[in-house]
C-alpha positions in Angstrom: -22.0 -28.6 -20.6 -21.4 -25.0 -21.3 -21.5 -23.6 -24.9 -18.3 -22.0 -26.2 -19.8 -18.8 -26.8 -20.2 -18.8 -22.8 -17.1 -20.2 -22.0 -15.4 -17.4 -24.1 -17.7 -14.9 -21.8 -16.6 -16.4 -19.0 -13.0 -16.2 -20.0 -13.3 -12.9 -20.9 -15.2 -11.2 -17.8 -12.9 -12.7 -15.6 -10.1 -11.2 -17.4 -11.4 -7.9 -18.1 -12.3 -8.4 -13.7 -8.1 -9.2 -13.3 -6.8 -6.2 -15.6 -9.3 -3.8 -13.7 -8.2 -4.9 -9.7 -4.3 -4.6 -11.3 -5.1 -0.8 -12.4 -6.7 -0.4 -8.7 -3.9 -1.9 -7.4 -1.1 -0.2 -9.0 -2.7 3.0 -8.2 -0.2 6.2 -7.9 -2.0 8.4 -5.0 -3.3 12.1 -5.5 -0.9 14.6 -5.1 0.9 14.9 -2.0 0.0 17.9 0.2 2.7 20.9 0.1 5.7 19.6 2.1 8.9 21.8 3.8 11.9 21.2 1.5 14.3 20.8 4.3 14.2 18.7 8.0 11.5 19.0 10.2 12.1 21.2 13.2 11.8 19.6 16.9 8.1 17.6 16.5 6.7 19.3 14.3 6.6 16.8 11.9 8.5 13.7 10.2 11.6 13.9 8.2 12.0 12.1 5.1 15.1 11.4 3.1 15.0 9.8 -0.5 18.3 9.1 -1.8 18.0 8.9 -5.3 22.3 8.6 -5.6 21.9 4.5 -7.7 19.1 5.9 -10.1 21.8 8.9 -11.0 20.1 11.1 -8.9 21.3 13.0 -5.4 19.3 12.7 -2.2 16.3 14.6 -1.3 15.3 15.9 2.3 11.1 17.2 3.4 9.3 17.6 6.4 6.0 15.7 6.3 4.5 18.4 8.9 1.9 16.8 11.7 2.0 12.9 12.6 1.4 11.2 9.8 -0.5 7.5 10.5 2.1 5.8 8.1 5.4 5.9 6.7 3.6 5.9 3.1 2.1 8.9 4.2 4.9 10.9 5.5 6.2 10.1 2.3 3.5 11.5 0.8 3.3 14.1 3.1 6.7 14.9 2.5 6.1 16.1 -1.2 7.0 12.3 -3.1 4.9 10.6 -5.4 4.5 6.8 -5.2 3.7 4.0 -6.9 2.5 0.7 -5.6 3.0 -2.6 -7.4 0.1 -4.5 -9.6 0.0 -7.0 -6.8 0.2 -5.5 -3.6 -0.4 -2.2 -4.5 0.8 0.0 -1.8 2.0 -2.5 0.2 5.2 -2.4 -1.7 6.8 0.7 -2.8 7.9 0.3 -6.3 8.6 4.0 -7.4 9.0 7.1 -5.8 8.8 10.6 -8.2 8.6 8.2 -10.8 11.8 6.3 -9.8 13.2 3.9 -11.3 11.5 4.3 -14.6 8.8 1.9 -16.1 11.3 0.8 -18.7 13.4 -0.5 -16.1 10.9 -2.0 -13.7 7.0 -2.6 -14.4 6.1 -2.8 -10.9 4.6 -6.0 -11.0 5.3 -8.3 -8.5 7.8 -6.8 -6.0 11.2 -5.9 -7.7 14.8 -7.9 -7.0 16.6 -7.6 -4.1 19.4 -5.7 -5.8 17.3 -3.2 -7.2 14.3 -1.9 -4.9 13.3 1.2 -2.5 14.3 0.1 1.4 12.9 1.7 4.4 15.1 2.8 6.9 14.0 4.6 10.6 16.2 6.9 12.5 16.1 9.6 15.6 17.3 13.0 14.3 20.8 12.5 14.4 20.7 8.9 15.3 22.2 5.7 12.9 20.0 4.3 10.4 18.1 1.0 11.3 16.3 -1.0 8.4 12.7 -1.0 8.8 11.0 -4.9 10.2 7.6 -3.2 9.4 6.5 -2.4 6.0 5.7 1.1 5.5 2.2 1.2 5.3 1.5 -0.8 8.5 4.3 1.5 10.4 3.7 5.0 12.7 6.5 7.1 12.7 6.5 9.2 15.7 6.4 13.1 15.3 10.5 14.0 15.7 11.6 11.1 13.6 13.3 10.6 10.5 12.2 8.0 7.5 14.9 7.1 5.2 14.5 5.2 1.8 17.0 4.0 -0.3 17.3 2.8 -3.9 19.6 -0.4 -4.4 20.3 -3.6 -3.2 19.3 -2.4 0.9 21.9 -0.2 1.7 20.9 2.6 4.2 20.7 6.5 2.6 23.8 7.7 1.9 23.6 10.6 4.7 23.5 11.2 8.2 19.7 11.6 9.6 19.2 15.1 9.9 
């Protein structure tokens, strides 16, 4: 039978081992690469709109120049800061430019339906059409538009440009 004294250690590594993969997890990325602050032009990259309108902000527009490999990283490209949650990290955007605010939402476990960052798709032009794929795991094409939206899943509040 164990002593206490190495029950307590036990206890206490693995903890120390839990807080330390949430802080991995939760991870904000470097800085973003210098972005266009307007659409893309023909394929030269991917558009991405944040629309910032329920978190009393307006909407923002950036070329992400190249082909980036994800939609998190033509949002990064694109000149916005995210943050992940504790548990699936990346996997689920939680903020973006620091969006909604840590007071309102600790990124934890993924936030509420009525209150969290969708992904949307378009064709320059073209009608929204909510993402199936999350955004890490999906390519946008070069030519394309990403759209994300705070709220309860309603698309960006513009056209695609």
């Amino acid at each position: 039978m164990p002593s206490p004294r190495s029950t307590l250690r036990t206890r206490l590594a693995g903890l120390l081992a839990a807080v330390l993969a949430a802080v991995a997890l939760t991870a904000v990325e470097p800085a973003p690469r210098a972005a266009h602050a307007a659409a893309c032009t023909g394929t030269t990259g991917v558009t991405v709109v944040v629309d910032f309108g329920a978190l009393g902000g307006g909407v923002q527009v950036a070329c992400a120049l190249g082909d980036p490999t994800s939609g998190i990283t033509a949002l990064q490209g694109a000149g916005f800061t995210v943050t992940g949650t504790s548990r699936w990290g990346l996997a689920f955007v939680c903020r973006i430019n620091g969006k909604p605010t840590s007071a309102t939402e600790p990124c934890v476990n993924t936030p509420p339906t009525t209150a969290y960052w969708s992904y949307w798709h378009a064709t320059s032009g073209g009608a929204w059409t909510y993402s199936s794929s999350g955004a890490s795991a999906y390519n946008p094409a070069p030519g394309t538009v990403e759209g994300w939206a705070f709220g309860a899943g309603a698309a960006p509040s513009i056209a695609a440009p």
